[in-house]
N, C-alpha and C positions, 0 to 999 in steps of 0.2 A: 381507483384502488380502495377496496374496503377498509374496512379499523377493525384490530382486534386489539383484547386487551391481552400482553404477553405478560405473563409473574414469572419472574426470575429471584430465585433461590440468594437469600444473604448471604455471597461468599466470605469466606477470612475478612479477604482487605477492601469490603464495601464497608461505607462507612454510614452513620445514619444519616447522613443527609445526600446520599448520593452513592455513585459506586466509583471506589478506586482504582486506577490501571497502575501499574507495574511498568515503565516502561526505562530500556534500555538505552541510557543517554552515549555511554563508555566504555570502551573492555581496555583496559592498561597492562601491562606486564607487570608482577612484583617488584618494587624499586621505582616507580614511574610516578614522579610529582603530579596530584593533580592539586589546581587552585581553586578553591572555594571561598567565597564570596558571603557570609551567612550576618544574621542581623547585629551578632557580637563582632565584626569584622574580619578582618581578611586571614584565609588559614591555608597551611597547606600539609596536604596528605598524600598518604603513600603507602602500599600493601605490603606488608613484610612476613615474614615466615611466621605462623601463629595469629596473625590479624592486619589490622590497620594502622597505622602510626598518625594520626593528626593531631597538630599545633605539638607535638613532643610527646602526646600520654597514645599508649595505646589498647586499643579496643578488640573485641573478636570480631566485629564490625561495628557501623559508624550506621546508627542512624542521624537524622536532623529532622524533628515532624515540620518545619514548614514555619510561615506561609511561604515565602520564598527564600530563595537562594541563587547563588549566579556557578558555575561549571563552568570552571577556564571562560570567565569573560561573557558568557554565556546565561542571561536570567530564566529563570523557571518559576513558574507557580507549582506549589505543593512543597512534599518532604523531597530529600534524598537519603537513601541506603546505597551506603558502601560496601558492598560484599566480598569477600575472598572467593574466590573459587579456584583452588588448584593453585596454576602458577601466573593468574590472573588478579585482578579484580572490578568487578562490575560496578561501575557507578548507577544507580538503578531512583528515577523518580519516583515517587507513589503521587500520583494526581489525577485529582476527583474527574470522571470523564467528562464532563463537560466541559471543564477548566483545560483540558488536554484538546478538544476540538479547537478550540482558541486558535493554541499554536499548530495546526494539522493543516487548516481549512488556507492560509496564508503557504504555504508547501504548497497545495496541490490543483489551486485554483487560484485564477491572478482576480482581484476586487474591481477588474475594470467586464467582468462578466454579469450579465443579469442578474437580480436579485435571483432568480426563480431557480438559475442554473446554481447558484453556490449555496440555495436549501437545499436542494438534489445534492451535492456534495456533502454536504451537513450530515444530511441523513444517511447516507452511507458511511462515511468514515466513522460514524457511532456504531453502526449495525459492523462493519468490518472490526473494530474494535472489541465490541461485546462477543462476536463471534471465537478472537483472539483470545479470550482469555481461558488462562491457564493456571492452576492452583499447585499442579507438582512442580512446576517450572520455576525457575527466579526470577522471568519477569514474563511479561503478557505479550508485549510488541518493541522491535525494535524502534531508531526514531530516523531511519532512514527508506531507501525507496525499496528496501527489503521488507517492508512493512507500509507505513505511512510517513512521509517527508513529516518531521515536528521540529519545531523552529522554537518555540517557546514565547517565552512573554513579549520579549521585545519586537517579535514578527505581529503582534496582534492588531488588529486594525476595527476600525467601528463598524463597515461594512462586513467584513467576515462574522464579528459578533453580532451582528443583527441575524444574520442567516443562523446562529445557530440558538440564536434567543429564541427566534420565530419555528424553529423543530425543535424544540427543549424536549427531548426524552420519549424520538422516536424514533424509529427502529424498521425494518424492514424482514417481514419474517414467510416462513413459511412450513407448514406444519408444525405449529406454534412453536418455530425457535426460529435465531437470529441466520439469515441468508451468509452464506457467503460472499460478500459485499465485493462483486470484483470491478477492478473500473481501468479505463487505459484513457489516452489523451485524443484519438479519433480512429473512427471505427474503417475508415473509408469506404463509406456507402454500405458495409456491411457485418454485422458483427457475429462471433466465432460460436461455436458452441464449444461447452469447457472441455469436452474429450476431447476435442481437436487442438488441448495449449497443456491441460495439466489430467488426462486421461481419464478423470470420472466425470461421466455423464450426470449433469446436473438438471433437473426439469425448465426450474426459470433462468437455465444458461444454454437459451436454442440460437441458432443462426437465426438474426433477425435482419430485414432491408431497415437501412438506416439513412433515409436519403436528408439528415439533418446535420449531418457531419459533416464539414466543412470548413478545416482547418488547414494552418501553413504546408500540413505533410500532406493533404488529401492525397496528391499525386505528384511523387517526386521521380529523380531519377539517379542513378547511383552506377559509377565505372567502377569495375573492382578489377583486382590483381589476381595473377596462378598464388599470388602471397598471400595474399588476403584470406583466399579463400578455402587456401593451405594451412594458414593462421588457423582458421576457425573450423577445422578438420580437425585437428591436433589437439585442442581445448578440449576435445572429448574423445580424445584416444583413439582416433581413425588417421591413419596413414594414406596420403595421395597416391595413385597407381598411375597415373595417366597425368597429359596437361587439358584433358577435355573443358570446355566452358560447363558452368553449371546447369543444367538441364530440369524443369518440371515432370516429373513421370504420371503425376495423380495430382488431383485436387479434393481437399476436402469439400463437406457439404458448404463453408462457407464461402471458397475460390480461394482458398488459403493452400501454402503447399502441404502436400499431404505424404508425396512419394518426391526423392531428390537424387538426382544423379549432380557427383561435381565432382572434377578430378579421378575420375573412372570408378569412385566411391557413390557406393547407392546408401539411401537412409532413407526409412516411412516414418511415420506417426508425429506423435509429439516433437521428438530426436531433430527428426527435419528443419521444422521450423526453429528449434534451439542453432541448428547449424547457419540457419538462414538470417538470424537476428546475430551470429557472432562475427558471422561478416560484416555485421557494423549496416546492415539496412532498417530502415525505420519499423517494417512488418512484415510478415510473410504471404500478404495478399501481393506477389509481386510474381512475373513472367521477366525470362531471360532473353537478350539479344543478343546470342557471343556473350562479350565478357560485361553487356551492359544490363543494368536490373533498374528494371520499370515497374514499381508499386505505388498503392495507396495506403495510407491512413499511415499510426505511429501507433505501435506499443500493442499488444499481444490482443487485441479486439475482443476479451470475453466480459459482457458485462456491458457499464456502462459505460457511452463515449463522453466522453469531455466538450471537445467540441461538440458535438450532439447535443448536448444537454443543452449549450450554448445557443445552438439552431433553434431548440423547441422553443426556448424560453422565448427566444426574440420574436417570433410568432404568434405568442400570446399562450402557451402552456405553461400551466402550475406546476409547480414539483412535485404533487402528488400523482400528476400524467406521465410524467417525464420517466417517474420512475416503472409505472407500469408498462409503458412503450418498453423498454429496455431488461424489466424482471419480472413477466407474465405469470398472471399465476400466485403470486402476493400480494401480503398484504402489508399495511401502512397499521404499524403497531404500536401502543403507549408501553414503554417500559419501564417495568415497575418493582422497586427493590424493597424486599420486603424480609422484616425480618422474622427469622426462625427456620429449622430446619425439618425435615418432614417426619 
């Protein structure tokens, strides 16, 4: 994979020595104690009509610049902002991105995987991040798997910080901006292209053979219910007509389902597969027997495999192969924050 240099524009909440994420620790209801943890000791706050109430004074919001803080029991590196929103309010970290990889790379990769495999992680969850950000928005990313699992200070470990010491401040781009960093846990032998999961056709998001994947889900097997699969009809507003088993009609270009018949209910594209994962099965690369579903891999296969990353490394590939195997077509970028505006 080549090197380019990417220059990325000083936003608001880059700071000089780095660039800050925005990210979404909380959403409480107005009246909802939260406990904070900060270096003047222990407080607690709470949203009320017109702002924030914490330790007894109240604010329009609450910031704290940092360096740490603990949220209900929970420690953080960086600030927190407490914001109001409506009849909510957002506990919201500000932490410098790479302090933010820390607590990400412990989420979404276990330290008992190759070094090679968790700088390949490194480097995506920075390039999925910087892709995230958002300046109109209140914050950039949530800190769940609706975004990236973040765990915070106390999840950090030495081997995860090594992996992201060793990629300090790079990035995965292509026509000089940050990819859309998509990743799942195994591709099972084959991974999706992105119109066949979330409908736009992305260039470095083709069906690739992936014969490095090779994890717990590679190939499972799953009995489902006329319930089940009535459950996950209903989830999206489709009524059962029939007790027929689930049926394949079409395959995508990756063998993924493309066209579905289930319960006398037809469904194509994207949709399909949403009804095929609500059933509670690991992927949509899966074929029906009657009421039994026999698939491979786990988790929406666009992007990079986890276990895959896992396979190359162990083989003897860099994270800079790993990544190109899996994001054709990019490159391996230094990101560089810089200030002033054009």
């Amino acid at each position: 994979m080549k090197r380019l240099l990417a220059l990325l524009l000083l936003l608001p909440w880059a700071l000089a020595q780095g660039l800050t994420l925005r990210v979404l620790l909380k959403e409480v209801p107005l009246g909802e104690a939260l406990r904070l943890d900060l270096p003047s000791g222990r407080v607690l706050a709470k949203g009320v009509e017109g702002g924030v109430v914490v330790d007894g004074r109240l604010f329009p919001s609450f910031l704290h610049p940092g360096p740490t803080f603990a949220l209900d029991g929970t420690p953080y590196r960086g600030g927190l902002l407490l914001l109001p929103q409506g009849e909510k309010v957002m506990a919201v970290n500000a932490v410098d991105l790479e302090d933010y990889l820390l607590g990400v790379l412990p989420g979404e990769m276990p330290p008992s995987f190759p070094l090679e495999a968790l700088k390949t992680q490194a480097v995506l969850a920075r390039t999925f991040a910087v892709n995230r950000l958002s300046p109109s928005a209140p914050y950039d990313l949530c800190a769940t798997e609706a975004c990236q699992v973040y765990r915070g200070l106390s999840a950090e470990t030495p081997r995860h910080k090594e992996a992201v010491l060793a990629t300090r401040g790079l990035v995965v781009s292509y026509g000089g901006r940050a990819i859309s960093a998509l990743y799942h846990a195994d591709s099972g032998g084959m991974t999706a292209g992105s119109e066949e999961v979330f409908q736009k056709a992305l260039p470095y998001l083709r069906p690739r053979e992936d014969p490095f994947s090779d994890g717990p889900k590679s190939r499972w097997t799953v009995d489902l219910t006329p319930e089940r699969v009535a459950a996950a009809l209903r989830a999206y507003g489709l009524a059962p007509r029939t007790l027929e088993p689930p049926e394949v009609l079409a395959l995508t270009p990756s063998g993924r389902v493309g066209r579905l018949s289930a319960l006398g209910v037809v469904v194509e594209g994207p949709l399909a597969q949403r009804v095929v994962r609500a059933m509670g099965l690991p992927s949509a690369l899966v074929r029906f027997e009657g009421w039994r579903a026999l698939g491979r891999g786990a988790g929406h296969g666009v992007g990079m495999s986890q276990w895959g990353a896992k396979g190359m490394a162990e083989r003897g590939f860099e994270f800079r192969e790993i990544l190109g195997h899996y994001f054709p077509g990019t490159f391996l970028s230094d990101l560089v924050v810089r200030a002033g505006l054009p």
